[in-house]
Backbone bond lengths (Angstrom), bond angles and torsions (degrees), N, CA, C in turn:
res aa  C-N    CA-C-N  psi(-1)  N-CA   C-N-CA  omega(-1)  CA-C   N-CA-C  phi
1 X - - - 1.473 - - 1.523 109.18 -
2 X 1.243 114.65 122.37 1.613 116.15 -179.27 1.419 122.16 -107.81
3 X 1.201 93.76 4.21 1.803 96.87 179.63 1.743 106.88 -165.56
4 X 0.878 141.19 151.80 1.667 141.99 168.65 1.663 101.46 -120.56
5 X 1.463 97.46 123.33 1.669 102.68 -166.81 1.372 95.25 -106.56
6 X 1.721 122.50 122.48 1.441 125.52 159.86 1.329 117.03 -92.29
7 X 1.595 106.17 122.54 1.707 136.62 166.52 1.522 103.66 -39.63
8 X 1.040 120.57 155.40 1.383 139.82 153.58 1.922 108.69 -154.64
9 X 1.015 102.77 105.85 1.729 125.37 173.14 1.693 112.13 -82.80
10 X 1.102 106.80 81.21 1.363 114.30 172.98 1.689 128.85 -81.60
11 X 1.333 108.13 139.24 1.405 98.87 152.23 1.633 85.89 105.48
12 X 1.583 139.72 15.62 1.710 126.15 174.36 1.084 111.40 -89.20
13 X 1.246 116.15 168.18 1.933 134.65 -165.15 1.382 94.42 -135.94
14 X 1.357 134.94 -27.38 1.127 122.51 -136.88 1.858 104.80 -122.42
15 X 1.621 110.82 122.74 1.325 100.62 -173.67 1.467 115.96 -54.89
16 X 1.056 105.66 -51.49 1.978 110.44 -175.56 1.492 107.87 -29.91
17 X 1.831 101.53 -58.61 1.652 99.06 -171.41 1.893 109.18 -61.96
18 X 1.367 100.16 -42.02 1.786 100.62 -170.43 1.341 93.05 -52.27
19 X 1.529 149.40 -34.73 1.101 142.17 -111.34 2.225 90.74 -112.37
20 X 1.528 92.64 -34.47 1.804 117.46 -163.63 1.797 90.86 -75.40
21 X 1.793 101.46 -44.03 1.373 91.88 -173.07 1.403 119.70 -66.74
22 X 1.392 122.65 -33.15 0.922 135.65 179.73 1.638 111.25 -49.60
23 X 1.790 108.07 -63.44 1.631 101.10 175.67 1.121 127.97 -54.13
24 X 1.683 107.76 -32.37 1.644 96.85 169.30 1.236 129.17 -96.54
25 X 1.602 103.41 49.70 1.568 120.39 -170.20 1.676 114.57 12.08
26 X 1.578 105.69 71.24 1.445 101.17 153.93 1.130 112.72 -87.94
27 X 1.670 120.26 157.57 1.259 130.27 -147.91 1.400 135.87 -85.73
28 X 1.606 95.31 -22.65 1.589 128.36 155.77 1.716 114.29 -159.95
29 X 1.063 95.76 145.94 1.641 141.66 178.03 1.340 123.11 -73.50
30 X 1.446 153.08 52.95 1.534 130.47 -168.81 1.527 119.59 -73.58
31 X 0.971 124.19 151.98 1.651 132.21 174.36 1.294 92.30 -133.44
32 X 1.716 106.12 114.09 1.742 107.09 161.68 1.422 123.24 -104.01
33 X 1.510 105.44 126.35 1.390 118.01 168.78 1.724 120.26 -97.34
34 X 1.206 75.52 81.73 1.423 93.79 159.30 2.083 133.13 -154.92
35 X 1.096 102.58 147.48 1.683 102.22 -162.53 1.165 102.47 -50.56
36 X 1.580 123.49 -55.14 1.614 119.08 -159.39 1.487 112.61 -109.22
37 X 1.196 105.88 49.34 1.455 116.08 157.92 1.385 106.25 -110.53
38 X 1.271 110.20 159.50 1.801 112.50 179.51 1.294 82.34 -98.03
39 X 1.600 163.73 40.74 1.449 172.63 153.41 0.711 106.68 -88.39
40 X 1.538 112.51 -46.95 1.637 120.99 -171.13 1.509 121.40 -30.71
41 X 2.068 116.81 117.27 1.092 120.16 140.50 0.967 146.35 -129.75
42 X 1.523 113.20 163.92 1.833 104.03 -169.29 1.783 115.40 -68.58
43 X 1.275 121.23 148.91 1.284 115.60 168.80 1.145 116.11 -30.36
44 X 1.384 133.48 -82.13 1.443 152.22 -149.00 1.092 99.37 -85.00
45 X 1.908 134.46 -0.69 1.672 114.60 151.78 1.793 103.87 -98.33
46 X 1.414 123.72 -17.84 1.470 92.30 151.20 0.914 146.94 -107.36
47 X 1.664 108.16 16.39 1.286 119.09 154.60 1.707 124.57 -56.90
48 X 1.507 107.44 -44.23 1.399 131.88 159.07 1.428 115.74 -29.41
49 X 1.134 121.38 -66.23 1.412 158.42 -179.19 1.777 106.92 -50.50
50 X 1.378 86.72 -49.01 1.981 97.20 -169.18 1.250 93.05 -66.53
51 X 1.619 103.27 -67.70 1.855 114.05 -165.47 1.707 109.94 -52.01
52 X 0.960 120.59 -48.56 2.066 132.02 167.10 1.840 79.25 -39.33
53 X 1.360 125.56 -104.77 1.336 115.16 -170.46 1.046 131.07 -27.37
54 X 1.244 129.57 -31.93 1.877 119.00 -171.81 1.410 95.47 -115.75
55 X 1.440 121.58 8.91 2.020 106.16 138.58 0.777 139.10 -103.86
56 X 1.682 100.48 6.55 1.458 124.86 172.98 1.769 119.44 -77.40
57 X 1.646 90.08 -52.16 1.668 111.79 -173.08 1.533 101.74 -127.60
58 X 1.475 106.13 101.80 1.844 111.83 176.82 1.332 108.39 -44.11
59 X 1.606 114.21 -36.04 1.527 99.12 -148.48 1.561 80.55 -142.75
60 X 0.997 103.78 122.60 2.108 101.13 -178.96 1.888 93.30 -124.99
61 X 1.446 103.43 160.15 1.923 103.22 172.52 1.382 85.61 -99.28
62 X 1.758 153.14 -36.07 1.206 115.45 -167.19 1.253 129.06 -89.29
63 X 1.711 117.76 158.19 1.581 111.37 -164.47 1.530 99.03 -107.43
64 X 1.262 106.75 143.58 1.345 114.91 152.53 1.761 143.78 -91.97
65 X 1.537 116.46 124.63 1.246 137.77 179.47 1.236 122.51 -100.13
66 X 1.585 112.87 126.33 1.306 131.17 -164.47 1.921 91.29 -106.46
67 X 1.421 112.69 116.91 1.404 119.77 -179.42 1.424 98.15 -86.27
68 X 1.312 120.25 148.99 1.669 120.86 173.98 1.273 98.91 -140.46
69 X 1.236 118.55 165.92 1.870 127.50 158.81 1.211 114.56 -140.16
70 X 1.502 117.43 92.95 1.414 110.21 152.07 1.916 91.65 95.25
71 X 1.063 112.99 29.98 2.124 105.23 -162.10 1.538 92.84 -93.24
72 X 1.779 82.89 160.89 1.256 89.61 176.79 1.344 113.93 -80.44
73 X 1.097 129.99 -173.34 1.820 139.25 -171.91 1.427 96.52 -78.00
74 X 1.262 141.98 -23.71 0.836 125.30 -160.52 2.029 107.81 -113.66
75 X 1.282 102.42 26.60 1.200 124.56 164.93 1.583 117.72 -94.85
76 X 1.611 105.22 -46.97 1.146 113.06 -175.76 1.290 126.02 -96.10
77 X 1.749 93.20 3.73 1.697 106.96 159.84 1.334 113.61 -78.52
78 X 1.523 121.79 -45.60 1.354 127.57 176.75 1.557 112.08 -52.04
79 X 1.695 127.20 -42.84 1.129 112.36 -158.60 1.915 104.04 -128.10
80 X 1.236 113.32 30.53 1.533 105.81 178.49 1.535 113.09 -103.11
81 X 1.247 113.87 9.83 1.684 126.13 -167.89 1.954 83.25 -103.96
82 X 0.975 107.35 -34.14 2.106 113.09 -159.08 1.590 94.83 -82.24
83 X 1.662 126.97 -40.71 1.365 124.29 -152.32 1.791 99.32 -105.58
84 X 1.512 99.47 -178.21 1.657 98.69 178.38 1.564 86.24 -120.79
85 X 1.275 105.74 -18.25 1.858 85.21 -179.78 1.625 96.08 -150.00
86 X 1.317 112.02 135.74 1.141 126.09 145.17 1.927 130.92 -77.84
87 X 1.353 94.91 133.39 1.353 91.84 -165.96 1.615 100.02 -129.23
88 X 1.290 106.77 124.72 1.410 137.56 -159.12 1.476 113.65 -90.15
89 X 1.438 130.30 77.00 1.687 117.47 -168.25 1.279 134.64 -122.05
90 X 1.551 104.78 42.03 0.925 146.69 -166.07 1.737 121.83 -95.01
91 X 1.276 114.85 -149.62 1.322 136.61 171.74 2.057 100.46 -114.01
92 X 0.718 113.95 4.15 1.834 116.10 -166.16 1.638 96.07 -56.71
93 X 0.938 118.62 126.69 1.898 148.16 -173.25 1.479 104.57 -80.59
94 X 1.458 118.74 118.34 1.353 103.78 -178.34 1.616 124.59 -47.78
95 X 1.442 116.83 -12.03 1.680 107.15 175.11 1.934 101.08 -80.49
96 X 0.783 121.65 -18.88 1.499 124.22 -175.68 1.648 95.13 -74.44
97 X 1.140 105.49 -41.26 1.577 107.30 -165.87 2.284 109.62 -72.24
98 X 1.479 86.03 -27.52 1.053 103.18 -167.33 1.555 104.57 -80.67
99 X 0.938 120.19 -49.36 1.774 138.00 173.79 1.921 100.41 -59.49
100 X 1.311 130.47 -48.98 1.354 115.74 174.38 1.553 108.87 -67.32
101 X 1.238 116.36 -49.31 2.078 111.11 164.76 1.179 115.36 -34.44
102 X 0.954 96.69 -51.75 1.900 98.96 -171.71 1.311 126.19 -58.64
103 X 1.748 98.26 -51.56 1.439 124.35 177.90 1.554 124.82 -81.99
104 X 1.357 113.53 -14.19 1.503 110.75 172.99 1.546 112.75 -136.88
105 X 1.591 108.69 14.56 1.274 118.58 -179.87 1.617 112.71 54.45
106 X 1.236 139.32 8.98 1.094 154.80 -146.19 1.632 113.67 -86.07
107 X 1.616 135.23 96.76 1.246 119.62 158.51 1.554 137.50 -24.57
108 X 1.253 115.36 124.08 1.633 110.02 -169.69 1.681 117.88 -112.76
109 X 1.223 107.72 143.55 1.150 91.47 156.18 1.532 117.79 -123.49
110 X 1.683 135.24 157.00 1.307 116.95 -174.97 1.187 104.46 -136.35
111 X 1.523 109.65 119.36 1.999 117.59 -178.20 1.371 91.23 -80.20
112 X 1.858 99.00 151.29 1.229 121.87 148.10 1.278 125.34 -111.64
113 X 1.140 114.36 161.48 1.792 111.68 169.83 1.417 117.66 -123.89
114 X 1.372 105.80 124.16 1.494 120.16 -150.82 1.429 113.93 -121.10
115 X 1.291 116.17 115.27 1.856 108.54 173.89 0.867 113.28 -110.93
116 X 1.542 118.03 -33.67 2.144 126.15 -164.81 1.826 88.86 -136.59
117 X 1.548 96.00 -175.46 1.692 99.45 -174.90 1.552 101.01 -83.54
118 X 1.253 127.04 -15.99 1.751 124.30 172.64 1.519 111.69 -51.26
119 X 1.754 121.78 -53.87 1.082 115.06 162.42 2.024 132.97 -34.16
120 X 1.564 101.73 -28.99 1.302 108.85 166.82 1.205 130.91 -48.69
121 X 1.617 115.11 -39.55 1.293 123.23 -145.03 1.626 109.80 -97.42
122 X 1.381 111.51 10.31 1.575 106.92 157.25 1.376 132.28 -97.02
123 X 0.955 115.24 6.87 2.025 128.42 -150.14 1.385 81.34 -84.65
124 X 1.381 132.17 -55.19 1.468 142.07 -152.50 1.579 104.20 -45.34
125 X 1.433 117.40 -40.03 1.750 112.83 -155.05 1.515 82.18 -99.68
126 X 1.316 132.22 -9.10 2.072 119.18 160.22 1.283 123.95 -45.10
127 X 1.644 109.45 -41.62 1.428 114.72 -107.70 1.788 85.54 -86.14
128 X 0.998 136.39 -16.52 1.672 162.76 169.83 1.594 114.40 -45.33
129 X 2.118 97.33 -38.24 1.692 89.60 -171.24 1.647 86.43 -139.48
130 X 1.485 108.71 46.59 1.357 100.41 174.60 1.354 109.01 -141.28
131 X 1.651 136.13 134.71 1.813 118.22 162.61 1.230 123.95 -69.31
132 X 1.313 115.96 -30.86 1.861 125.99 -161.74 2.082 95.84 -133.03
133 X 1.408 90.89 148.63 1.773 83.33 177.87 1.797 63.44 -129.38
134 X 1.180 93.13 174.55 1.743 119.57 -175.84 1.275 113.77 -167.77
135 X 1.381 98.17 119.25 1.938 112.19 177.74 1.183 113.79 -118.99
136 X 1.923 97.95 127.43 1.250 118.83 177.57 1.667 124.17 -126.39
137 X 0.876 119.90 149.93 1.474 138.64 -165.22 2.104 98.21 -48.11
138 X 1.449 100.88 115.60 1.715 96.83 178.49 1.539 105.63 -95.08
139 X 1.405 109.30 133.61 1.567 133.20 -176.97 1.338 113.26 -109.97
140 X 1.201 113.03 127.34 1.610 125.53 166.70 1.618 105.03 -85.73
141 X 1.031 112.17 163.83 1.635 129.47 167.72 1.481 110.37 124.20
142 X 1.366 126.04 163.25 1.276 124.91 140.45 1.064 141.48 -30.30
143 X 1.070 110.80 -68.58 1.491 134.09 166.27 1.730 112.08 -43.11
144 X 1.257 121.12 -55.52 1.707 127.06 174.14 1.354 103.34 -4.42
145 X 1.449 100.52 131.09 1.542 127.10 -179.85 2.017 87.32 -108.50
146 X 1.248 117.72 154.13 1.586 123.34 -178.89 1.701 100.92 -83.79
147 X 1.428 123.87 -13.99 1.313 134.90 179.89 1.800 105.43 -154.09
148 X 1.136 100.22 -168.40 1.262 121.87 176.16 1.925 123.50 46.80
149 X 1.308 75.10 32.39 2.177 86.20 -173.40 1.204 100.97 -74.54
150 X 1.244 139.55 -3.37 1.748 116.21 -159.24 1.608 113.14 61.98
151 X 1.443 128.90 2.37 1.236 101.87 -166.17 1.732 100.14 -112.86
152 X 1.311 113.56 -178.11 1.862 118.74 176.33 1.040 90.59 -114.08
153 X 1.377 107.54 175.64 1.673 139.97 147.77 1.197 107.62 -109.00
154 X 1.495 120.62 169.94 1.196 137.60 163.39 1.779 119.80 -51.80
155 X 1.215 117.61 84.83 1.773 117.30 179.04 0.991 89.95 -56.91
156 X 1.405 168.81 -19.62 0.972 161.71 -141.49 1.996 105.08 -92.34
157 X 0.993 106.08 -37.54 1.574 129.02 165.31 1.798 114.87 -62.35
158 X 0.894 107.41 3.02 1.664 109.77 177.15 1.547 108.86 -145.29
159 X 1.042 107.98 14.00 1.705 113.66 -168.40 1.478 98.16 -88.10
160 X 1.757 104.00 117.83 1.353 82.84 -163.40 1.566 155.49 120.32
161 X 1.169 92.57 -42.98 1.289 136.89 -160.38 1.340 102.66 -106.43
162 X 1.878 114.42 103.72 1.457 132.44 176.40 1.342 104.13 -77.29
163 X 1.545 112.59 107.38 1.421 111.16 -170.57 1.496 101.51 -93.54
164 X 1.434 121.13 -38.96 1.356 118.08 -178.03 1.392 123.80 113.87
165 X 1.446 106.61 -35.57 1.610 121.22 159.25 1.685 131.02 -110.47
166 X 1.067 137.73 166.89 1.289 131.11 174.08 1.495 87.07 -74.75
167 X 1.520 98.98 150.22 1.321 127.18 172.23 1.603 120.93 -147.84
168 X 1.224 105.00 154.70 2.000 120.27 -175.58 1.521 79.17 -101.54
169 X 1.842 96.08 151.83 1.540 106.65 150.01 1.749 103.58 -123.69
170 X 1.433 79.51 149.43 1.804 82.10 -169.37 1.670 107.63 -135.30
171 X 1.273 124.68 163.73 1.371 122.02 175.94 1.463 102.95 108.86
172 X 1.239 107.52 105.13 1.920 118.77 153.72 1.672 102.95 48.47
173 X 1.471 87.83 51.41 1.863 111.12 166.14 0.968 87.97 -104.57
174 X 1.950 125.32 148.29 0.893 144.75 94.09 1.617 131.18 -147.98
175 X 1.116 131.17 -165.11 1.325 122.30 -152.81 1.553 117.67 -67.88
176 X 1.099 127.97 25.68 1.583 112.42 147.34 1.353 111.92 -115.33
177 X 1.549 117.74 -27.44 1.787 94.31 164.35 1.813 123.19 -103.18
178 X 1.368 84.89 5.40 2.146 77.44 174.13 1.376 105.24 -35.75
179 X 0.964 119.07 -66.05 1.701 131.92 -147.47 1.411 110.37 -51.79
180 X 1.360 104.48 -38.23 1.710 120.85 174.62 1.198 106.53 -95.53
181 X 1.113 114.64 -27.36 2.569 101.74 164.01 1.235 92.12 -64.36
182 X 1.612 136.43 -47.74 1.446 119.37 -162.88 1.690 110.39 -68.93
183 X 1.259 115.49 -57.03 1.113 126.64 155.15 1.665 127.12 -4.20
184 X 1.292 92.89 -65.57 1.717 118.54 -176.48 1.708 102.35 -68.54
185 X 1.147 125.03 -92.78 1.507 149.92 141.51 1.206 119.11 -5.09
186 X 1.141 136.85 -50.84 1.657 143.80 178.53 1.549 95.15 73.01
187 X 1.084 131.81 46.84 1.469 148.52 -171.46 1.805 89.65 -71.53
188 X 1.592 113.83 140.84 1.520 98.48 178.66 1.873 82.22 -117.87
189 X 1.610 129.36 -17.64 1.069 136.26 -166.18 1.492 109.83 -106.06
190 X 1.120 135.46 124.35 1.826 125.79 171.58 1.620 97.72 -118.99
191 X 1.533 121.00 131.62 1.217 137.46 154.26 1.078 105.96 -94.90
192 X 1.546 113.05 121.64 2.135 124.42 167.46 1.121 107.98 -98.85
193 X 1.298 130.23 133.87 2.045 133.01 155.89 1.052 111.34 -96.14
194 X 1.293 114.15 -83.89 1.254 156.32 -160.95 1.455 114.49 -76.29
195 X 1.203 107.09 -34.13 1.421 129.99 -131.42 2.248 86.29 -90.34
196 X 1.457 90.08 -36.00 1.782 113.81 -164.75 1.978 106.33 -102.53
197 X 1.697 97.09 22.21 1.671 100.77 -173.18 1.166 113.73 -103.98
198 X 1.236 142.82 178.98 1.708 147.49 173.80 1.493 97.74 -125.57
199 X 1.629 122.36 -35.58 1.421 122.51 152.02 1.420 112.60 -144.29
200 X 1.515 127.62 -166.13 1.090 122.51 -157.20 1.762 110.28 -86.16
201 X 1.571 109.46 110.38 1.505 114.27 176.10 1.273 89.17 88.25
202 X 1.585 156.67 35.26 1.294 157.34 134.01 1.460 110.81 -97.93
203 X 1.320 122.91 110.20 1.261 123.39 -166.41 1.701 104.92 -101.07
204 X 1.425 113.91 137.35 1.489 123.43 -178.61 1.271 114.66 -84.45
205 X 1.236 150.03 113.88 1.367 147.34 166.32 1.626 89.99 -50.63
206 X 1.379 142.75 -60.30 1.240 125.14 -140.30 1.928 99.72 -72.08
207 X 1.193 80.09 -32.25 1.867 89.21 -170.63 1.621 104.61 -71.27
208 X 1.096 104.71 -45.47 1.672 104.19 -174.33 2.204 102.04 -67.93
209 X 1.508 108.99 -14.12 1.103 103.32 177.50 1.287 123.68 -103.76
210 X 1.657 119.44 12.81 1.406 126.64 166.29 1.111 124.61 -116.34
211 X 1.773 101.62 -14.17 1.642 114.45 144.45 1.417 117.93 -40.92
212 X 1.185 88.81 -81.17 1.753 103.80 -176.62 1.847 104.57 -35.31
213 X 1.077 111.41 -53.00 1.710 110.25 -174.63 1.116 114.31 -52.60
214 X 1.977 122.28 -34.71 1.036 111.86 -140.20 1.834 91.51 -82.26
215 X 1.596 95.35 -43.74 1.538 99.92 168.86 1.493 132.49 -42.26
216 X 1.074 86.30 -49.79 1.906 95.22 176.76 1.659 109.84 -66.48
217 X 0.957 113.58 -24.40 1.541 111.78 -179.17 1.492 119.96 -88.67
218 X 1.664 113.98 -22.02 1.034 134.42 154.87 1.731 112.83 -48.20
219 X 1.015 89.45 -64.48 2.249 116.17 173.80 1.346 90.49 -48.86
220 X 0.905 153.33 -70.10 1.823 152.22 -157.75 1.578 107.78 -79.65
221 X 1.547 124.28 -22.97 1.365 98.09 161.77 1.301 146.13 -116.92
């Protein structure tokens, strides 16, 4: 085994699924707050959701991540006491990033959106007020969601490539090409959306459970 890759299942609403990920200790959890995602949830249903879990299981290994884009302060006042990481997937300016560290002591994580190797060359001035950087596939259109497109980038752009921090790879994963993004990428982190749906922001237990295998079976040989 040359590497052990930790899951992160982003983007659920639904207690049952938070509840499945939990037993099969995946490693993190996302809840996105945001309006125009079909992900989209309200505070106070995953707040619901969290508290049901941690009176369920005193002591659980997976963490939970609160996704944001671009929020106001008074978003991440409501929900940085509930999460273990805030995850930033936005446009947020490293002094913005730097001022919520400071001020809520708060673990971060910070997505990028990546098409060519130019997209690379900002992560560097993060890496100071951030734990996790995370790269995801950048989309043009109207329509563009900041995550959860179903689509990749080129792994071929990180192959290799001494980034300096732990990092997620994210974007138009799921279980027939993980194995070869990890492969490509040397990814030690995989974020799924889309990747684990039956439609958009409907998450599959069966899919999110052959994900999980395919990784873990990867990990065992």
């Amino acid at each position: 085994m040359s590497q052990v890759i930790k899951i992160k299942i982003c983007g659920l609403k639904d207690y049952a699924l938070v509840d499945y990920c939990v037993t099969k200790k995946i490693d993190y959890v996302g809840f996105i707050f945001y309006k125009r995602s079909p992900r989209n949830i309200s505070v106070e249903q995953a707040l619901l959701i969290i508290n049901k879990i941690n009176d369920k299981y005193k002591n659980i290994d997976t963490k939970f991540v609160a996704v944001l884009v671009n929020p106001d302060e008074d978003l991440v006042d409501k929900l940085h006491l509930n999460f273990d990481y805030i995850q930033f997937h936005g446009n947020e300016s490293v002094s913005e990033l730097e001022y919520y560290k400071k001020k809520y002591d708060i673990k971060i994580i910070k997505a990028f959106s990546i098409s060519c190797k130019d997209d690379l060359s900002s992560y560097g001035q993060y890496q100071n007020f951030v734990d996790y950087l995370l790269f995801d596939a950048q989309i043009s259109g109207d329509n563009k969601l900041p995550g959860g497109n179903g689509v990749a980038f080129d792994w071929n752009l990180l192959k290799n490539r001494n980034i300096g921090s732990d990092w997620f790879l994210s974007g138009g994963l799921n279980q027939e090409n993980v194995i070869d993004a990890i492969n490509i990428s040397g990814a030690k982190f995989i974020d799924v959306s889309s990747g684990v749906e039956s439609l958009p922001g409907v998450k599959d237990k069966n899919l999110i459970s052959n994900f999980i295998y395919i990784i873990r079976k990867f990990n065992n040989e």
